[in-house]
mmCIF file of the N, C-alpha and C atoms, coordinates in Angstrom:
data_MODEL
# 
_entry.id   MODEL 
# 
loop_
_atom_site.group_PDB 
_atom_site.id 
_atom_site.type_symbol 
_atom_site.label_atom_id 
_atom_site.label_alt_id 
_atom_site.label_comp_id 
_atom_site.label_asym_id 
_atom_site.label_entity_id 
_atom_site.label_seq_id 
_atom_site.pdbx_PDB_ins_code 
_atom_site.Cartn_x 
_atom_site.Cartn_y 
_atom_site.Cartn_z 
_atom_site.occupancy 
_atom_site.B_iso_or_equiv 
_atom_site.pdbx_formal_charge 
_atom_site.auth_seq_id 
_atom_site.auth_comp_id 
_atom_site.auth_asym_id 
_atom_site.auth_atom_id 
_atom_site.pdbx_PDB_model_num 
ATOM 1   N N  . UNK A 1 1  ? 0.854   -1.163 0.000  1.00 0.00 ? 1  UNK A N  1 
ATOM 2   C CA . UNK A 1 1  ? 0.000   0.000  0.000  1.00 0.00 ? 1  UNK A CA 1 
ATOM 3   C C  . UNK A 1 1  ? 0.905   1.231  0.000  1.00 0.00 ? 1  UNK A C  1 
ATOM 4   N N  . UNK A 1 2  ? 0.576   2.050  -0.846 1.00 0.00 ? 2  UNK A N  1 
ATOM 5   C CA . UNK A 1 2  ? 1.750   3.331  -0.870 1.00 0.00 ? 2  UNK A CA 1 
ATOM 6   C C  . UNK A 1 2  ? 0.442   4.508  -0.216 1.00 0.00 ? 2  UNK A C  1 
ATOM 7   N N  . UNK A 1 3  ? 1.393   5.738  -0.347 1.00 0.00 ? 3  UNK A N  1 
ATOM 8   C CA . UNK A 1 3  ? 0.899   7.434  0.318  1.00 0.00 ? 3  UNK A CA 1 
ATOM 9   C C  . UNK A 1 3  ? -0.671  7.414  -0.146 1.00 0.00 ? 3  UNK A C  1 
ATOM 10  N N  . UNK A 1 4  ? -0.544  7.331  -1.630 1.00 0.00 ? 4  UNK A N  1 
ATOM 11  C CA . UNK A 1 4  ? -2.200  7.881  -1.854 1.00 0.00 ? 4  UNK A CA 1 
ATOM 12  C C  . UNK A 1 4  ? -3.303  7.005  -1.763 1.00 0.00 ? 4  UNK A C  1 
ATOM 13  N N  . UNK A 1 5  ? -3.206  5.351  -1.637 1.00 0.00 ? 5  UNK A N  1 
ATOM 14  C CA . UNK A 1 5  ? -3.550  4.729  -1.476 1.00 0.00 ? 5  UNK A CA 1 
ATOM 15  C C  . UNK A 1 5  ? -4.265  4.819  0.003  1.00 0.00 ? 5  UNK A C  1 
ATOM 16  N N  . UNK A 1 6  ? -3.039  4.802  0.937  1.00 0.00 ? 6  UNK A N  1 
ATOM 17  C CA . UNK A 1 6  ? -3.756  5.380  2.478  1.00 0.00 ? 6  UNK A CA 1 
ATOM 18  C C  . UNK A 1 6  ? -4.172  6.833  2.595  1.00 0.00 ? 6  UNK A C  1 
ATOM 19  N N  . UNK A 1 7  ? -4.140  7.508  1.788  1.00 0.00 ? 7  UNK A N  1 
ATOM 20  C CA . UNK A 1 7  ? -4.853  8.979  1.578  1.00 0.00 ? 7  UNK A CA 1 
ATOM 21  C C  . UNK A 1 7  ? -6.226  8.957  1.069  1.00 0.00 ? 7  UNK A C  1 
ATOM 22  N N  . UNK A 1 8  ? -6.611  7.941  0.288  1.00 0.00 ? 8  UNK A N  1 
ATOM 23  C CA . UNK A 1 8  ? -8.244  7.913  -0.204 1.00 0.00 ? 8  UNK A CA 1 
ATOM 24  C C  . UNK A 1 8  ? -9.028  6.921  0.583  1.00 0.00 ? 8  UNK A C  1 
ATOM 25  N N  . UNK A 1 9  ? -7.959  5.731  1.650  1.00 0.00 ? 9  UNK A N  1 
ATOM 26  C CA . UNK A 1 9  ? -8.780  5.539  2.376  1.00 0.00 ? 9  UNK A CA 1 
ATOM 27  C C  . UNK A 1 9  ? -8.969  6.141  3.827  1.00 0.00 ? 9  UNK A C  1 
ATOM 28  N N  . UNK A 1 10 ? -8.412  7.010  4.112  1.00 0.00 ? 10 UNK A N  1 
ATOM 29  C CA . UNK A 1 10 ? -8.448  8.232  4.642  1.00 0.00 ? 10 UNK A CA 1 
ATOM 30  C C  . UNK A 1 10 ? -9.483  8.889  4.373  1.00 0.00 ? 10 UNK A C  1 
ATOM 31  N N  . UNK A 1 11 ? -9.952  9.240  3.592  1.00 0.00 ? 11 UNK A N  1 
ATOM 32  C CA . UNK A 1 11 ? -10.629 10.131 2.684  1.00 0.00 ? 11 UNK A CA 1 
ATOM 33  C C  . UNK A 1 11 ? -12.310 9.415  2.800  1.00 0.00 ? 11 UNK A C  1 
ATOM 34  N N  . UNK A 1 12 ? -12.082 8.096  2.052  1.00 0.00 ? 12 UNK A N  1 
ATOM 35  C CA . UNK A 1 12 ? -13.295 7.526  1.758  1.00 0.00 ? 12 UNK A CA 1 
ATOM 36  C C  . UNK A 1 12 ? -13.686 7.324  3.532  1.00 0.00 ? 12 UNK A C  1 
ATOM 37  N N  . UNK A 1 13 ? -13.005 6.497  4.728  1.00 0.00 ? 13 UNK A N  1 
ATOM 38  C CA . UNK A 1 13 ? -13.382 6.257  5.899  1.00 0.00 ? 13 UNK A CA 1 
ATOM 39  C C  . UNK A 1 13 ? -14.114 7.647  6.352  1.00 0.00 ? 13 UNK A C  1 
ATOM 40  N N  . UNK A 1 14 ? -13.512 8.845  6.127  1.00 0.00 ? 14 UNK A N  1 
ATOM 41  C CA . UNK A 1 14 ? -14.353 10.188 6.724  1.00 0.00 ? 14 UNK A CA 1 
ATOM 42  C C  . UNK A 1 14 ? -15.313 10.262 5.982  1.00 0.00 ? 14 UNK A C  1 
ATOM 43  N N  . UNK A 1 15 ? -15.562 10.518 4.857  1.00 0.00 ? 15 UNK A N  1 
ATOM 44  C CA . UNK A 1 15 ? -16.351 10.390 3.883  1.00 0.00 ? 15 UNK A CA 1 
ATOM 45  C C  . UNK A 1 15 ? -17.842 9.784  4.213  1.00 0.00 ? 15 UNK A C  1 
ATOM 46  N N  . UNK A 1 16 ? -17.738 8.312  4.666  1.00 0.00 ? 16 UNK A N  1 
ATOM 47  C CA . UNK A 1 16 ? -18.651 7.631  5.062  1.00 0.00 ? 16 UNK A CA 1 
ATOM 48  C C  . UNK A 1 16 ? -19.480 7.911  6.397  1.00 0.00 ? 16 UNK A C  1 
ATOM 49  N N  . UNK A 1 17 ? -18.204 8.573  7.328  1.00 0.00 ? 17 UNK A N  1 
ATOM 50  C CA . UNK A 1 17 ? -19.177 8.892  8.665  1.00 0.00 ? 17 UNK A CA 1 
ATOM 51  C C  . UNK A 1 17 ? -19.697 10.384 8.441  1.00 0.00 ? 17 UNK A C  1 
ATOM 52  N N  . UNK A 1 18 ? -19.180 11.231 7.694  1.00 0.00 ? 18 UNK A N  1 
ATOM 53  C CA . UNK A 1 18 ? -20.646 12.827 7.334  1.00 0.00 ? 18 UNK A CA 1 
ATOM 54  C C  . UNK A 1 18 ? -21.413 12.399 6.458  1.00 0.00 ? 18 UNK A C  1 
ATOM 55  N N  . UNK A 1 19 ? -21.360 11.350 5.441  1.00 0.00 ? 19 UNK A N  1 
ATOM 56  C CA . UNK A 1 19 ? -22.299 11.459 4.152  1.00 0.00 ? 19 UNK A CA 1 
ATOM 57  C C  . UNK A 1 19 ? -22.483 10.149 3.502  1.00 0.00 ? 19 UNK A C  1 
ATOM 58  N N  . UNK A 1 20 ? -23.328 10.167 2.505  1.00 0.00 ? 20 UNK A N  1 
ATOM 59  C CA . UNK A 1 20 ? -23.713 8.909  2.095  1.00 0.00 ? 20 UNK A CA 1 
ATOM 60  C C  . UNK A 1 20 ? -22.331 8.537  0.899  1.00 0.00 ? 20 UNK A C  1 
ATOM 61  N N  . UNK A 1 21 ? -21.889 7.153  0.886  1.00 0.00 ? 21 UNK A N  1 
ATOM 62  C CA . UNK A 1 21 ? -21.296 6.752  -0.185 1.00 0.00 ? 21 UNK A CA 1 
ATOM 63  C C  . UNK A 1 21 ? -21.829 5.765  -0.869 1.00 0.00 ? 21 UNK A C  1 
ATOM 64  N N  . UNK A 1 22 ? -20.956 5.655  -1.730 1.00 0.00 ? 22 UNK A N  1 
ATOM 65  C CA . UNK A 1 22 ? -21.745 4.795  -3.312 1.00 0.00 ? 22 UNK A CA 1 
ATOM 66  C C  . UNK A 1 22 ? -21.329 3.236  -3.176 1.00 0.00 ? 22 UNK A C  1 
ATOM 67  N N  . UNK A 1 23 ? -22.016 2.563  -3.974 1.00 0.00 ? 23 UNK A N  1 
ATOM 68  C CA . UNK A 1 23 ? -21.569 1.104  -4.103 1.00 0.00 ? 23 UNK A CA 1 
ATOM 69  C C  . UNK A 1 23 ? -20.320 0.999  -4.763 1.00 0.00 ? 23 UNK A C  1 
ATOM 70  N N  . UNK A 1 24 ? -19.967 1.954  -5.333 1.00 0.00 ? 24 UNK A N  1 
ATOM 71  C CA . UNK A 1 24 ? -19.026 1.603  -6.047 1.00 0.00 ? 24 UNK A CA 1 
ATOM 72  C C  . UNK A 1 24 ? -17.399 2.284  -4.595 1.00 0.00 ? 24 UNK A C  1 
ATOM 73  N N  . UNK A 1 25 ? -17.694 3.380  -4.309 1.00 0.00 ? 25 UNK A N  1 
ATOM 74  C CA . UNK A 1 25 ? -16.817 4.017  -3.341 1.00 0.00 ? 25 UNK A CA 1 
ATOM 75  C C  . UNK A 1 25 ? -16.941 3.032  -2.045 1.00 0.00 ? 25 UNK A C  1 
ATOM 76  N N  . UNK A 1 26 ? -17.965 2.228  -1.696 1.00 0.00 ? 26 UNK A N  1 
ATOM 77  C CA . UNK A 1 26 ? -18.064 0.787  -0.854 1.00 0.00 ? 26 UNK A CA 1 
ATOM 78  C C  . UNK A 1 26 ? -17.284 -0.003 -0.939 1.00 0.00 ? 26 UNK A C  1 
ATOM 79  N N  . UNK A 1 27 ? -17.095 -0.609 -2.009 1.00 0.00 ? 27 UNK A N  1 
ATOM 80  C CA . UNK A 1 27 ? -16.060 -1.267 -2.622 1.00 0.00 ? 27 UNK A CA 1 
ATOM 81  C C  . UNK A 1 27 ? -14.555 -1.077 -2.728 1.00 0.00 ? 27 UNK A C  1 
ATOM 82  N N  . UNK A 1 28 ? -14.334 -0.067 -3.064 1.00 0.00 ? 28 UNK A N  1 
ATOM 83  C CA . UNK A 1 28 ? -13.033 0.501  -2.941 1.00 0.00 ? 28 UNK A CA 1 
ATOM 84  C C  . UNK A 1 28 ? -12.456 0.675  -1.947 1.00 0.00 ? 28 UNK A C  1 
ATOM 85  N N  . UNK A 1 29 ? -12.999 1.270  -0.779 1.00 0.00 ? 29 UNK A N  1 
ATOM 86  C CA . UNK A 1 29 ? -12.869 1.499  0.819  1.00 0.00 ? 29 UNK A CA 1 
ATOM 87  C C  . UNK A 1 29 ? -12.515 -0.417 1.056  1.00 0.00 ? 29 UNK A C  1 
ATOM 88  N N  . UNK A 1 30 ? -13.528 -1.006 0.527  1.00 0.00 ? 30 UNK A N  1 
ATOM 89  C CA . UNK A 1 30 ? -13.137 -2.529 1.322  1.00 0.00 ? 30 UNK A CA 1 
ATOM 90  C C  . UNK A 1 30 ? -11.605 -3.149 0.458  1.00 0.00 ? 30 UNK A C  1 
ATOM 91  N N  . UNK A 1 31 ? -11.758 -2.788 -0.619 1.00 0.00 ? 31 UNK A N  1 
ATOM 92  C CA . UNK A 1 31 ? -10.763 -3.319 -1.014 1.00 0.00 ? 31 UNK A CA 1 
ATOM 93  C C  . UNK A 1 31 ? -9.162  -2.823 -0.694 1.00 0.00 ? 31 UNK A C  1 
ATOM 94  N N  . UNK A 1 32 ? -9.165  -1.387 -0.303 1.00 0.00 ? 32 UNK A N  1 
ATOM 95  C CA . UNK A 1 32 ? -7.941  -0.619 -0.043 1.00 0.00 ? 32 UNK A CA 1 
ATOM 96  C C  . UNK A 1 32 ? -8.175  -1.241 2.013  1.00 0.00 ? 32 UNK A C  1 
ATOM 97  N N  . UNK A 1 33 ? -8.927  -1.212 2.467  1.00 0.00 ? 33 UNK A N  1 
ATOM 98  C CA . UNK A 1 33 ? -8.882  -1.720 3.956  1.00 0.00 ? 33 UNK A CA 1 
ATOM 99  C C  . UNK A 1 33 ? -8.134  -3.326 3.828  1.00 0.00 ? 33 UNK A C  1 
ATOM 100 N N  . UNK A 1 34 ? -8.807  -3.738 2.506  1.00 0.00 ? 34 UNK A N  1 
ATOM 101 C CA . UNK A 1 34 ? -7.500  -5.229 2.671  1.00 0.00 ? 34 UNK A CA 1 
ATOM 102 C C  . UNK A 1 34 ? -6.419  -5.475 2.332  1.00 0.00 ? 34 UNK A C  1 
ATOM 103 N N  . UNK A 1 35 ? -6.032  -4.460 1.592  1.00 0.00 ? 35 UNK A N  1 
ATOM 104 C CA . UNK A 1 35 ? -4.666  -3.946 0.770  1.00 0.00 ? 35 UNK A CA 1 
ATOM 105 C C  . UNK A 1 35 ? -4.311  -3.818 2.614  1.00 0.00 ? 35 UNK A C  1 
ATOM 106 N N  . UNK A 1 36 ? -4.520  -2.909 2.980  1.00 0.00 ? 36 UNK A N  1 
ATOM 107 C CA . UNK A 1 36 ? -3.690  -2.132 4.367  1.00 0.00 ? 36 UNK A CA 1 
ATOM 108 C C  . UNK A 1 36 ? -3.620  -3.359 5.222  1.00 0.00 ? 36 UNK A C  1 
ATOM 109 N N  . UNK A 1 37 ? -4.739  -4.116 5.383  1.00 0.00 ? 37 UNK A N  1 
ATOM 110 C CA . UNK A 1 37 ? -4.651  -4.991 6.679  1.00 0.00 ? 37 UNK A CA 1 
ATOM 111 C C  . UNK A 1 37 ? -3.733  -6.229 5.834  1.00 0.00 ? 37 UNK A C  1 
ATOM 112 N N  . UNK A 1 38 ? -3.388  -6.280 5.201  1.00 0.00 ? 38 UNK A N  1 
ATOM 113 C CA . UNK A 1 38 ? -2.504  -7.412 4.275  1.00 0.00 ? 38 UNK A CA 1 
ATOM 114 C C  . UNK A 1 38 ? -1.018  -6.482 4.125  1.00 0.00 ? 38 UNK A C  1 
ATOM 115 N N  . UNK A 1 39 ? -0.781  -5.568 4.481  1.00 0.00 ? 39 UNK A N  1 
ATOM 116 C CA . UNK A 1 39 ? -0.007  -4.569 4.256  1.00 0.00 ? 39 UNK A CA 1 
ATOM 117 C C  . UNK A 1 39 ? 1.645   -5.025 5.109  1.00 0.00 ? 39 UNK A C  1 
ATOM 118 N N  . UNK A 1 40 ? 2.988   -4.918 4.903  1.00 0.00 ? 40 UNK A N  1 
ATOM 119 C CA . UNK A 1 40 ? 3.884   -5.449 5.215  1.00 0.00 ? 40 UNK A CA 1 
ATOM 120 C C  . UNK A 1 40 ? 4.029   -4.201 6.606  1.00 0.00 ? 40 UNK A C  1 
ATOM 121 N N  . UNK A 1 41 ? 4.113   -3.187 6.618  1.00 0.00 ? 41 UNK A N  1 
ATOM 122 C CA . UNK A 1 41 ? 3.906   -2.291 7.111  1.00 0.00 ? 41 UNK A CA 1 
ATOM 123 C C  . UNK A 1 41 ? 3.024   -2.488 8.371  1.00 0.00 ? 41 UNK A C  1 
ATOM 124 N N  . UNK A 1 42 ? 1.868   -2.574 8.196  1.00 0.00 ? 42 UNK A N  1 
ATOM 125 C CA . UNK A 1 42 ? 0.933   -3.295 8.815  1.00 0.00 ? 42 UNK A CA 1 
ATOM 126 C C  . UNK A 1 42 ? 1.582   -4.411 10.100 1.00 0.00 ? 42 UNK A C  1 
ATOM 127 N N  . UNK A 1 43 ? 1.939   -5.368 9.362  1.00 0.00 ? 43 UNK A N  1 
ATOM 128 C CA . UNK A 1 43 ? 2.218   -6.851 10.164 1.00 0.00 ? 43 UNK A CA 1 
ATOM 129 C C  . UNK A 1 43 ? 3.937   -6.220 10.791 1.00 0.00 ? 43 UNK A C  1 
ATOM 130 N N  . UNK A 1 44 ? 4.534   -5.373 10.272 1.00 0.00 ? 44 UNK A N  1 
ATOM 131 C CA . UNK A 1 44 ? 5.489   -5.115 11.255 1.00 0.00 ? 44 UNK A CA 1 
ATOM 132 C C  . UNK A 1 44 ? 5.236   -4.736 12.869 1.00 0.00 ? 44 UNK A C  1 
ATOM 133 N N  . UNK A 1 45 ? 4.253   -3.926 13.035 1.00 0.00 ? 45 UNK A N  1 
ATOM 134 C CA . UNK A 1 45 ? 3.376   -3.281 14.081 1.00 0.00 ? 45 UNK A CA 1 
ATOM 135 C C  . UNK A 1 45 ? 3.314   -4.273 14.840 1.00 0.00 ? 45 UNK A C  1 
ATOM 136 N N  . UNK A 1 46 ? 2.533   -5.402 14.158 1.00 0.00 ? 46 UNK A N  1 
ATOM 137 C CA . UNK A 1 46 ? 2.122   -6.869 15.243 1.00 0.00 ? 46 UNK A CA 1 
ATOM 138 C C  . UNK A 1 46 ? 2.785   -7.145 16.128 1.00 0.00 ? 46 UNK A C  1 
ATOM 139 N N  . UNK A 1 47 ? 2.171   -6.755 17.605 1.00 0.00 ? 47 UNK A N  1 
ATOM 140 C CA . UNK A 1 47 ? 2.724   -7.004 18.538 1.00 0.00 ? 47 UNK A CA 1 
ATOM 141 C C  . UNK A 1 47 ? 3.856   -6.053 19.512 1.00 0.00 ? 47 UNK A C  1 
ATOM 142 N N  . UNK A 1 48 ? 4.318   -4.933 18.286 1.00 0.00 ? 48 UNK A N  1 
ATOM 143 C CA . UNK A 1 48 ? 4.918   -3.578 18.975 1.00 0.00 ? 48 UNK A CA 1 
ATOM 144 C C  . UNK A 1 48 ? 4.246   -3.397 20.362 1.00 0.00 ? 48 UNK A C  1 
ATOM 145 N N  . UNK A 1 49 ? 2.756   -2.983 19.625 1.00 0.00 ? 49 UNK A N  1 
ATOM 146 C CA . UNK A 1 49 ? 2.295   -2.106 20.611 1.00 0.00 ? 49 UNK A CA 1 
ATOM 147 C C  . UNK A 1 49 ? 0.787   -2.771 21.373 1.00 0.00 ? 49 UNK A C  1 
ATOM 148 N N  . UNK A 1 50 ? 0.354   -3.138 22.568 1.00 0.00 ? 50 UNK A N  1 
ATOM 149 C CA . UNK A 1 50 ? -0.361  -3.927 23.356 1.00 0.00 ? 50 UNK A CA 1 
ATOM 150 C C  . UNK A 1 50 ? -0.970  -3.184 24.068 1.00 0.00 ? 50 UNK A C  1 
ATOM 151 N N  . UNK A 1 51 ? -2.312  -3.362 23.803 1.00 0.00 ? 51 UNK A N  1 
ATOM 152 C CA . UNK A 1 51 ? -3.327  -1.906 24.157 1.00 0.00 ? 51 UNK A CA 1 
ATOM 153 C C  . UNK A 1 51 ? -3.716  -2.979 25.836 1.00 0.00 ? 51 UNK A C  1 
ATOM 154 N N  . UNK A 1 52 ? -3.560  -2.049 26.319 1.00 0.00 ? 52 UNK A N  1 
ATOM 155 C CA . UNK A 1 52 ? -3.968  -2.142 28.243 1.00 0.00 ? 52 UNK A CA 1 
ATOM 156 C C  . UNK A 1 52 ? -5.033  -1.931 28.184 1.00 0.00 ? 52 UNK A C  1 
ATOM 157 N N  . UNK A 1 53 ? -5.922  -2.376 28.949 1.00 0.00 ? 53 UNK A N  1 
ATOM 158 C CA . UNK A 1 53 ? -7.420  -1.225 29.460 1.00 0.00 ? 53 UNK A CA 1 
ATOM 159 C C  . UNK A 1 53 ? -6.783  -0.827 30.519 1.00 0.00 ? 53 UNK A C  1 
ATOM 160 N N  . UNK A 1 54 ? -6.937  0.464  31.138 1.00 0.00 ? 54 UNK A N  1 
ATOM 161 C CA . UNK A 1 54 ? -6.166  1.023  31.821 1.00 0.00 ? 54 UNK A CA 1 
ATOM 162 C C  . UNK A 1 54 ? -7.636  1.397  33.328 1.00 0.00 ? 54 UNK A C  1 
ATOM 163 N N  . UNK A 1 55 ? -8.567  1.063  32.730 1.00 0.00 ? 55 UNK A N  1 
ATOM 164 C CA . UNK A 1 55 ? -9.977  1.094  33.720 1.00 0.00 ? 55 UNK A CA 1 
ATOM 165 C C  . UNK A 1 55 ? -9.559  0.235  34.480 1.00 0.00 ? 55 UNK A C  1 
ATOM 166 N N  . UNK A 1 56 ? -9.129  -0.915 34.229 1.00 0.00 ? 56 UNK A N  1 
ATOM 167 C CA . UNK A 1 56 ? -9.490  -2.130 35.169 1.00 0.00 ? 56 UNK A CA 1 
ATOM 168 C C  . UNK A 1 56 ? -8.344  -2.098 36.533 1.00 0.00 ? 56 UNK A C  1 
# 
């Protein structure tokens, strides 16, 4: 996944929570979310960082 790639799903994720999107901009959002979560970048992270609940 390169810059503009995570820039339109950037874009499309805000996009969706003020306004309505299209079937077709649906699609794209899912398909660039599996690009990222398949992303090398991504799987480096795994395991860096270990979210606490900090309530308990």
């Amino acid at each position: 996944m390169n810059q503009i790639d995570l820039e339109r799903l950037n874009s499309l994720s805000e996009k969706a929570l003020v306004e309505t999107v299209s079937k077709d901009e649906l699609d794209e959002f899912k398909n660039l979310l599996d690009a990222w979560s398949n992303s090398t970048e991504l799987n480096l992270l795994q395991g860096f960082y270990l979210h606490r609940n900090l309530s308990q």
